[in-house]
C-alpha beads as a LAMMPS data file, in Angstrom:
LAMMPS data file: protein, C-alpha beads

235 atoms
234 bonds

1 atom types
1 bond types

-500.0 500.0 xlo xhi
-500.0 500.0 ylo yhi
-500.0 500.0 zlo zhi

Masses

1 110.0

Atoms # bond

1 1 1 0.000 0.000 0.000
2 1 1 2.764 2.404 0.883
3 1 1 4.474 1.789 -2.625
4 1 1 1.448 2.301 -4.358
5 1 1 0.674 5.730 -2.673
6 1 1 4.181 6.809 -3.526
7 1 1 3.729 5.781 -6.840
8 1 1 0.714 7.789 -7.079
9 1 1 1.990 10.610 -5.689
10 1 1 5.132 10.469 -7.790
11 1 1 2.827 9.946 -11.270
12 1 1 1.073 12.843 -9.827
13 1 1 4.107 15.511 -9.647
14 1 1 5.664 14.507 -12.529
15 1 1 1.895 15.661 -14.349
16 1 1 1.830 18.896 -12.812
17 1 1 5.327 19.353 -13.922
18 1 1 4.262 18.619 -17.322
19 1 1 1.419 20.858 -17.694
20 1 1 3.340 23.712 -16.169
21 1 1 5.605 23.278 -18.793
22 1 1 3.125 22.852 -21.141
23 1 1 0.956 25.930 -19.898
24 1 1 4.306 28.011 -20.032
25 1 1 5.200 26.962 -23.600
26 1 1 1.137 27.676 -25.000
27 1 1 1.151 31.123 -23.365
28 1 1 4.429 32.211 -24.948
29 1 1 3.138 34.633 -27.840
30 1 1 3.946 33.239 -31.351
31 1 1 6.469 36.021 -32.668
32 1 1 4.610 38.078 -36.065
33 1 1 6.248 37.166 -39.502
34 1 1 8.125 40.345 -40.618
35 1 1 7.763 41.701 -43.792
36 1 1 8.514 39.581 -46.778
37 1 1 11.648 41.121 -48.652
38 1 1 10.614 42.361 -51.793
39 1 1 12.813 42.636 -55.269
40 1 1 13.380 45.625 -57.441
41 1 1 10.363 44.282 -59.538
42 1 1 8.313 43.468 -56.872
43 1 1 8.939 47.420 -55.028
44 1 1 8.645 49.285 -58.247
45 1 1 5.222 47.423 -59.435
46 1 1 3.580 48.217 -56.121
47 1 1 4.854 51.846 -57.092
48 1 1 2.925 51.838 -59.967
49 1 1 0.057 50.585 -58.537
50 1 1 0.292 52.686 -55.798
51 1 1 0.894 55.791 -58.018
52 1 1 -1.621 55.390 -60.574
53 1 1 -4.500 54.516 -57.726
54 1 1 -3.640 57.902 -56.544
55 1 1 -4.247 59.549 -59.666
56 1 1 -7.052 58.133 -60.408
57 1 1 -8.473 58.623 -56.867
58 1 1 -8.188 62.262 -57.347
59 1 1 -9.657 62.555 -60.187
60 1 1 -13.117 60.768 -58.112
61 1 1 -12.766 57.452 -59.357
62 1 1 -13.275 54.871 -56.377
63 1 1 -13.188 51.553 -58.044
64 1 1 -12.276 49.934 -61.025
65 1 1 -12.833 46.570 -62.865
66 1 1 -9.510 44.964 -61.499
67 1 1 -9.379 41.813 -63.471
68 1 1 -9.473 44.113 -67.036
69 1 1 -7.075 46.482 -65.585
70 1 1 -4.746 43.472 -64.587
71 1 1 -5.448 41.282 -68.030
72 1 1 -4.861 44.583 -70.244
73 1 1 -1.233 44.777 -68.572
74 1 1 -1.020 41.350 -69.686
75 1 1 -2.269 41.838 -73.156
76 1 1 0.356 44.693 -73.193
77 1 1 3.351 43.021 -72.087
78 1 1 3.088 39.481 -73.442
79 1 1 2.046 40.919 -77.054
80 1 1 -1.391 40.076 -77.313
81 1 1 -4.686 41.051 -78.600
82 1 1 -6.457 43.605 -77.409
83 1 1 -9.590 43.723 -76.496
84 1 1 -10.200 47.525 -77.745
85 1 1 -8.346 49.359 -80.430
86 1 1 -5.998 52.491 -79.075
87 1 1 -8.148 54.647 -80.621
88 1 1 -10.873 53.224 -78.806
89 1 1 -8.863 53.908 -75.660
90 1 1 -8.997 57.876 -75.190
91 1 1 -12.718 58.187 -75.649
92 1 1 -13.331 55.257 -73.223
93 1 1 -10.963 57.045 -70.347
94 1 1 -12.719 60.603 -71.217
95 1 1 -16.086 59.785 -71.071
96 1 1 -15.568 57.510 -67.781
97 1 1 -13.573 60.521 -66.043
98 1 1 -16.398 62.834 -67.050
99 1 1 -19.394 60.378 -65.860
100 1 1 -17.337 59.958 -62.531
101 1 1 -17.063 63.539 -62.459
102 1 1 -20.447 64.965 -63.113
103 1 1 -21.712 62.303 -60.235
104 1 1 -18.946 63.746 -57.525
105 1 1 -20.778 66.982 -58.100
106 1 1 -24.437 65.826 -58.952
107 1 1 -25.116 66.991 -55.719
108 1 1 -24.062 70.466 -55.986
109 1 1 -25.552 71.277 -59.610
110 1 1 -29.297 69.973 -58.340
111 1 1 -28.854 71.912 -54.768
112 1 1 -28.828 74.746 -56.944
113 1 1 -31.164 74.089 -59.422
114 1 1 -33.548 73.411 -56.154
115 1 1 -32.351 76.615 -54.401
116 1 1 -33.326 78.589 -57.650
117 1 1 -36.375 77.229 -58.185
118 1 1 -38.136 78.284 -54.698
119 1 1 -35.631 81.325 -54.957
120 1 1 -38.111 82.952 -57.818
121 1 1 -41.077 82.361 -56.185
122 1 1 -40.017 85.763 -53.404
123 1 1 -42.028 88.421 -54.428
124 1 1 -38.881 90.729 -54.418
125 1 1 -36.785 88.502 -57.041
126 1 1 -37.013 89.061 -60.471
127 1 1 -35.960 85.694 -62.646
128 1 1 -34.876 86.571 -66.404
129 1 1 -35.240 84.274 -69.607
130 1 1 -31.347 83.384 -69.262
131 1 1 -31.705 81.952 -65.557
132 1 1 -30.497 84.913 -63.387
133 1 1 -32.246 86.160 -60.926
134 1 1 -31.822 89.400 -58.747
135 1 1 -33.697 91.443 -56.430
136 1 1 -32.667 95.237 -55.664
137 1 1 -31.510 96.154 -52.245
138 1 1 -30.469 100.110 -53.426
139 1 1 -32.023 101.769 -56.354
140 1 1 -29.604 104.356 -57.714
141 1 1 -30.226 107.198 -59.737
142 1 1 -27.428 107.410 -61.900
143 1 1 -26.748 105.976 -65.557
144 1 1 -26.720 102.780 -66.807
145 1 1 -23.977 101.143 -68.315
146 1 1 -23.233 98.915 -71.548
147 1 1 -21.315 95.770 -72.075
148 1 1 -18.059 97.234 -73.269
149 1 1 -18.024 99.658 -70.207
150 1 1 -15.606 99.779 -67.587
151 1 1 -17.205 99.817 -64.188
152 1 1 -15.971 100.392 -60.440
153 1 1 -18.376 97.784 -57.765
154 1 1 -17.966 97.012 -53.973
155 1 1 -19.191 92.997 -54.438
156 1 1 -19.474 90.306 -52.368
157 1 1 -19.934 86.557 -53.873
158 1 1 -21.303 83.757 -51.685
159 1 1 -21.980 80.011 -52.335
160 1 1 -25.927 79.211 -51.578
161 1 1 -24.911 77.582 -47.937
162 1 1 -23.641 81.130 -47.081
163 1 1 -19.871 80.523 -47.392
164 1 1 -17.973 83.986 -48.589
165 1 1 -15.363 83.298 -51.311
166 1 1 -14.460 86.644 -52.434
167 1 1 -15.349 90.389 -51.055
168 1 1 -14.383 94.160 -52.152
169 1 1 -15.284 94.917 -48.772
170 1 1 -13.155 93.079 -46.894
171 1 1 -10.284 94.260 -48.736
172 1 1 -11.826 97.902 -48.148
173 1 1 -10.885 98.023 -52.473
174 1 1 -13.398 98.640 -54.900
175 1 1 -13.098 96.574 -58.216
176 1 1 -12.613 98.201 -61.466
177 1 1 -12.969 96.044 -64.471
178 1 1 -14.137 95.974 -68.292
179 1 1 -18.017 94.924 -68.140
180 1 1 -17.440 92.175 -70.955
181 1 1 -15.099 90.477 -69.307
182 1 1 -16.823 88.789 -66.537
183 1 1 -18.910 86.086 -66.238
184 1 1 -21.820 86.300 -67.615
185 1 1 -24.041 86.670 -64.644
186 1 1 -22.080 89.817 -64.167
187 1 1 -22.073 91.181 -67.905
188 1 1 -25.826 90.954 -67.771
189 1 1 -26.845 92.078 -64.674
190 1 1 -24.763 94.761 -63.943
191 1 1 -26.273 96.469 -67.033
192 1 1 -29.222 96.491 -65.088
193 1 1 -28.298 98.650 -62.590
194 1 1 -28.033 102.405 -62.506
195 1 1 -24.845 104.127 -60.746
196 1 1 -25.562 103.996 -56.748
197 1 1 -27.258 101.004 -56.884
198 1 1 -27.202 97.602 -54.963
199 1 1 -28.758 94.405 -56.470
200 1 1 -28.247 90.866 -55.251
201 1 1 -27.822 88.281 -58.256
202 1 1 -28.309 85.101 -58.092
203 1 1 -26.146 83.346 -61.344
204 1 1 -27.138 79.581 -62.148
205 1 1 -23.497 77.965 -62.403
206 1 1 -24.277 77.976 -66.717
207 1 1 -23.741 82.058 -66.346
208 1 1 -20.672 81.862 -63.591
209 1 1 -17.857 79.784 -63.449
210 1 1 -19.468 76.482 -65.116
211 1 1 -18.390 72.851 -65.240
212 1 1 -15.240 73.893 -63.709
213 1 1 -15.986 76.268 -60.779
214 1 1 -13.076 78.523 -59.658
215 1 1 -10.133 77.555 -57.647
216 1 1 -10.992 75.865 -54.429
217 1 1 -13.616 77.906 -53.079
218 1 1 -16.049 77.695 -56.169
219 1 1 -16.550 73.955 -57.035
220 1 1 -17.570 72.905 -60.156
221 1 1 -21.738 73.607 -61.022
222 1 1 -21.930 76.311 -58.270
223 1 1 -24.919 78.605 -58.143
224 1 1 -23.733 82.225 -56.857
225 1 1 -24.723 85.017 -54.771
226 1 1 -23.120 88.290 -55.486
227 1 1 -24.044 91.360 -53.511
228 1 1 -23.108 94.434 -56.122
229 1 1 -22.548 98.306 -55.971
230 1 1 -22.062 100.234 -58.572
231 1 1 -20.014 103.068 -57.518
232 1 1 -19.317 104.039 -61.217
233 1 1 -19.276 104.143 -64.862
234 1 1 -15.311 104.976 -66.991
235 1 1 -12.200 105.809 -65.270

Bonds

1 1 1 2
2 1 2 3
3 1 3 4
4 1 4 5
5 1 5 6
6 1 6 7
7 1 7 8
8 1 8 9
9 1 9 10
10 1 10 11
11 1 11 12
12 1 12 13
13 1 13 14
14 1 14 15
15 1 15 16
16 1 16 17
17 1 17 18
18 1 18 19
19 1 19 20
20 1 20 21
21 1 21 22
22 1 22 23
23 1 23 24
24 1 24 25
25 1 25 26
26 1 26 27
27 1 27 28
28 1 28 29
29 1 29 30
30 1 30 31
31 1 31 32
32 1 32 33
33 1 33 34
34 1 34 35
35 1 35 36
36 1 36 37
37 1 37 38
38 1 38 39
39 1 39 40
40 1 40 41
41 1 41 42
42 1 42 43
43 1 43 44
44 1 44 45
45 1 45 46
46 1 46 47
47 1 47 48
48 1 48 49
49 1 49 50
50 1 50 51
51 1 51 52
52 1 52 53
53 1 53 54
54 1 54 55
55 1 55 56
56 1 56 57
57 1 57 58
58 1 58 59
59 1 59 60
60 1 60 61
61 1 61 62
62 1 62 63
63 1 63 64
64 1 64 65
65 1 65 66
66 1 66 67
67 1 67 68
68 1 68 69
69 1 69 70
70 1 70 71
71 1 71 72
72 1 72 73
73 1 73 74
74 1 74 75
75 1 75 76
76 1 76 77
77 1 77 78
78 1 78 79
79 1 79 80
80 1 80 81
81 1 81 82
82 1 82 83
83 1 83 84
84 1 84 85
85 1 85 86
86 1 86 87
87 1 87 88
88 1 88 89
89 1 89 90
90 1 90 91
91 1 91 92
92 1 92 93
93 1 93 94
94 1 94 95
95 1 95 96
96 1 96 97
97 1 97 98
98 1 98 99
99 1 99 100
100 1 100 101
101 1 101 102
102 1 102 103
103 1 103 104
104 1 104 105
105 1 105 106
106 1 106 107
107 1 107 108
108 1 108 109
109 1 109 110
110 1 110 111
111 1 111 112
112 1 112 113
113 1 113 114
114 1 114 115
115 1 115 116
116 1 116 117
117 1 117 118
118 1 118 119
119 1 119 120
120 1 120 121
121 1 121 122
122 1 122 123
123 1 123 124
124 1 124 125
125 1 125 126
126 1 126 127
127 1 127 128
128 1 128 129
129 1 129 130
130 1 130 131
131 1 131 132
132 1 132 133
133 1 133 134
134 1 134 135
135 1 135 136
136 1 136 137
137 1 137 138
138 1 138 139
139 1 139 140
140 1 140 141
141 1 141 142
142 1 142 143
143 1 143 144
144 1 144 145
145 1 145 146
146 1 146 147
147 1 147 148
148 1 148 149
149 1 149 150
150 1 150 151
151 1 151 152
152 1 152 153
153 1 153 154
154 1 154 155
155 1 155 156
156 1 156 157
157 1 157 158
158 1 158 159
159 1 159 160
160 1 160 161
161 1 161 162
162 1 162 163
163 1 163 164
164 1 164 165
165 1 165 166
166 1 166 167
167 1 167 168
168 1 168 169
169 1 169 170
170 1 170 171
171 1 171 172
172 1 172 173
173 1 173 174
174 1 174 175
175 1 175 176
176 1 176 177
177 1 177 178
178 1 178 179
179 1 179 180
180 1 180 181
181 1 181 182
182 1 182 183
183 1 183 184
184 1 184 185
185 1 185 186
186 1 186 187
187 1 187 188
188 1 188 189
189 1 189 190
190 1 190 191
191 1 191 192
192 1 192 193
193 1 193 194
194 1 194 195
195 1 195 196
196 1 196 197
197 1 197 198
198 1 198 199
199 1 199 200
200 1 200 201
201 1 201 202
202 1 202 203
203 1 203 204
204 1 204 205
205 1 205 206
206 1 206 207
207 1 207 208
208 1 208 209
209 1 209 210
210 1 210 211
211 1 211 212
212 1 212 213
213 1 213 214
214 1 214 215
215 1 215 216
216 1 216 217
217 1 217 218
218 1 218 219
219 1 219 220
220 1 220 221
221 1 221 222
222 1 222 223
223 1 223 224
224 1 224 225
225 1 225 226
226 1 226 227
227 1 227 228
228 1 228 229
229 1 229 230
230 1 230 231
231 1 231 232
232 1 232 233
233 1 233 234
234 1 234 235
């Protein structure tokens, strides 16, 4: 009986032994795998990849057809045939960057197109056949000027959420400039206005700064809201 017990016991040690060691080794962490080296080729097609994704992701496109884009390399390189012509290539890339394009701003060209719509119905705007509107703030008594006049204004130009992107005022400088060569919203309605007047215009984006907007305060399909004095007509 005594052997057996201090056989038992023994077996029994020699287990809790074990799993310690065994608990030990299963809680040491697995080390991560560092990066895989890469060659010459391997770094410099990533580059590519990398570089042309970044074009194109300016430019608003967010996806493309990957398995094309990888089988035309393919095409390219091993000498085969293509599934479109080069000629065929320009138009394709054109008319995808403009689709892409005219969605990324969908948003802003029908936000104005709303804005104008329940803009005309104030009794105090007038809306003209080309699509400005305006409503006057001063009436002045003065003359009138033509298209090939030079003019002096105060302005102020605001997008339809209220953000300023240009002001006279602010710069305490009135603006002198030849009537004609403005945007249209301008060329029109300033001829409107006798000297000492104020008008507000409202100028669908197809009469300001178009498809392309202005810098990086006017996107592209921007309605506008210029505030206008006309301090005078000539030099």
């Amino acid at each position: 009986m005594i052997k057996k017990a201090i056989l038992t016991i023994t077996i029994t040690a020699a287990t809790l032994v074990a799993l310690a060691q065994a608990s030990k080794t299963k809680a040491k962490p697995t080390p991560a795998p560092g990066p895989v080296p890469m060659t010459t080729l391997d770094s410099a097609s990533y580059a590519f990849g990398l570089k042309i994704a970044q074009g194109l992701k300016s430019d608003g496109v967010t996806t493309l057809n990957y398995a094309l884009l990888t089988k035309a390399m393919d095409q390219v390189f091993n000498s085969k045939t293509f599934l479109i012509s080069d000629a065929e290539c320009g138009p394709a890339i054109s008319n995808f960057l403009q689709k892409t394009r005219n969605s990324k701003f969908e948003v802003v060209e029908s936000g104005g197109k709303k804005f104008l719509e329940e803009n005309k119905k104030n009794p105090k705007v007038v809306a003209l056949p080309s699509g400005l509107q305006y409503e006057v703030i001063t009436e002045g008594t003065g003359p009138k000027p033509i298209a090939t006049d030079e003019v002096t204004v105060n302005y102020k130009g605001t997008l339809i959420d209220g953000k300023q992107f240009d002001s006279s005022y602010d710069r305490n400088e009135p603006l002198t400039l030849a009537l004609n060569s403005v945007i249209a919203g301008w060329t029109e309605g300033v001829q409107l206005m006798s000297v000492g007047s104020k008008y507000r215009f409202y100028v669908p984006y197809q009469l300001g700064y178009g498809e392309r907007g202005a810098g990086q305060d006017i996107p592209p399909y921007s309605t506008l809201i210029f505030d206008i004095e006309l301090l005078k007509i000539g030099k």
